[in-house]
C-alpha positions in Angstrom: 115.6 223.9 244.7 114.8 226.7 246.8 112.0 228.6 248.0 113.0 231.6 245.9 113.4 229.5 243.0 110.3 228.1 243.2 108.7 231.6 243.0 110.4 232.6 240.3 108.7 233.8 236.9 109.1 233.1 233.5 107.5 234.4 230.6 106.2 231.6 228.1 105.0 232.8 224.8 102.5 230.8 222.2 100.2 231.6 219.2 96.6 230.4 219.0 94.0 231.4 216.5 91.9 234.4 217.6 89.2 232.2 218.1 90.3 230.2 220.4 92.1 233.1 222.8 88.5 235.0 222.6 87.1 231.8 224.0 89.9 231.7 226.7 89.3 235.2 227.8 85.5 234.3 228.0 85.9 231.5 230.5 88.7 233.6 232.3 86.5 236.4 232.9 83.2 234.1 234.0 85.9 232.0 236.3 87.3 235.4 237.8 91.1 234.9 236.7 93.6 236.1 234.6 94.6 234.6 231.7 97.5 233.9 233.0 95.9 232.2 235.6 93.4 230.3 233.4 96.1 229.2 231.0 98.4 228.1 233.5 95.0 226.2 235.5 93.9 224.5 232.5 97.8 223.2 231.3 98.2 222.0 235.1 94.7 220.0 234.6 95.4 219.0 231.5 99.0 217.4 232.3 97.3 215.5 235.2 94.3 214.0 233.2 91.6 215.7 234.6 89.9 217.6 231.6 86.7 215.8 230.5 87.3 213.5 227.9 86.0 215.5 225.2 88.4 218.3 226.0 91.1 215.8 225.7 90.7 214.6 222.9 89.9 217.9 220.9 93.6 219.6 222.6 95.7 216.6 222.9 96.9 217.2 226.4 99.4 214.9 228.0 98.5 213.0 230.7 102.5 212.7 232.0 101.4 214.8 235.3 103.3 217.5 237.0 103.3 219.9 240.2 101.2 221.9 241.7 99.9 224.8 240.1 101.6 228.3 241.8 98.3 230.0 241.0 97.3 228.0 244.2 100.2 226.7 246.0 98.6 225.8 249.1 95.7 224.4 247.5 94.9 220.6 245.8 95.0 219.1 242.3 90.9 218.2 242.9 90.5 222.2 243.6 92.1 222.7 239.7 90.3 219.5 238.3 86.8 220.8 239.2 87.9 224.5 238.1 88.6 222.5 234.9 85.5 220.4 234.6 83.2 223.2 235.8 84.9 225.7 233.0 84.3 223.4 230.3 80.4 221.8 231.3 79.0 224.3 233.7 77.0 223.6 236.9 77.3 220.4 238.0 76.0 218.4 241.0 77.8 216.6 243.5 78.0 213.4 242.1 78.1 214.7 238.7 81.3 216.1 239.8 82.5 212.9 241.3 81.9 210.4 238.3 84.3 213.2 236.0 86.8 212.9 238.7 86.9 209.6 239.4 86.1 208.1 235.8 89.8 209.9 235.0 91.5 207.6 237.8 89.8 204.8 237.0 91.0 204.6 233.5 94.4 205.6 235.1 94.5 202.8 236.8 93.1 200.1 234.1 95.8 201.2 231.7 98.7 201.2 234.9 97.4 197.4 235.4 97.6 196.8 231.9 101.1 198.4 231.5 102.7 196.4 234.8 101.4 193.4 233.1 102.7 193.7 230.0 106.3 194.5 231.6 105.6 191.7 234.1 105.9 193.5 236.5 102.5 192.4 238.4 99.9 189.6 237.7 96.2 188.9 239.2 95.9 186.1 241.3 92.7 184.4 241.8 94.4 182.5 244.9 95.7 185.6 247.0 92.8 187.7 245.8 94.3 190.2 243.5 96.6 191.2 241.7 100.4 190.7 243.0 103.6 191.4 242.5 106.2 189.1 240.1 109.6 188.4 240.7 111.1 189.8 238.4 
């Protein structure tokens, strides 16, 4: 793909109740964006996993992942998880912050482990001190 294709726009169209576009526009405007650029922020987040639980659960995002926002090309998925996070709990400290992101990962990883072992695909090995690799 190339650079101009990457750039490219497209318009995508959907219908939520008034409600819940007034609320968007609210958090928009406090978070300086478009909303465009909130909308397109918060389905990045979302896709990766990184809204707080509760926000999660109430939009049924999917956790499949997915690039890099364009609203921010050059920047990182932890600069649109903590827009996320911040937008939907307000100030947080330091390691406030750092138990949303990292609780995220960690159940990430207990349901990769789980999956790889169910597949066996990987086991834990009390005698090499972790988990490991199968044959198969």
């Amino acid at each position: 793909m190339t650079d101009t294709a990457d750039d490219e726009r497209t318009r995508v169209q959907t219908y939520v109740p008034a409600y819940q576009k007034s609320v968007w526009q609210e958090h928009a405007e406090e978070l300086g964006m478009t909303q465009s650029e909130f909308v397109r922020t918060m389905v990045q987040a979302g896709r990766r996993g990184f809204l707080p639980k509760s926000r999660e659960t109430t939009q049924g995002t999917d956790n499949s992942g997915g690039a890099s926002s364009t609203a921010n090309p050059g920047g990182t998925g932890v600069e649109e998880t903590v827009v996320a996070i911040l937008s939907a709990e307000g100030a947080l400290g330091w390691d406030q912050l750092l138990t949303r992101l990292t609780a995220d990962v960690e159940d990430q990883l207990d349901d990769a482990l789980a999956d790889l072992q169910d597949a066996n695909r990987l086991r834990y090995s009390g005698r090499d001190g972790g988990y490991v690799l199968t044959d198969e």
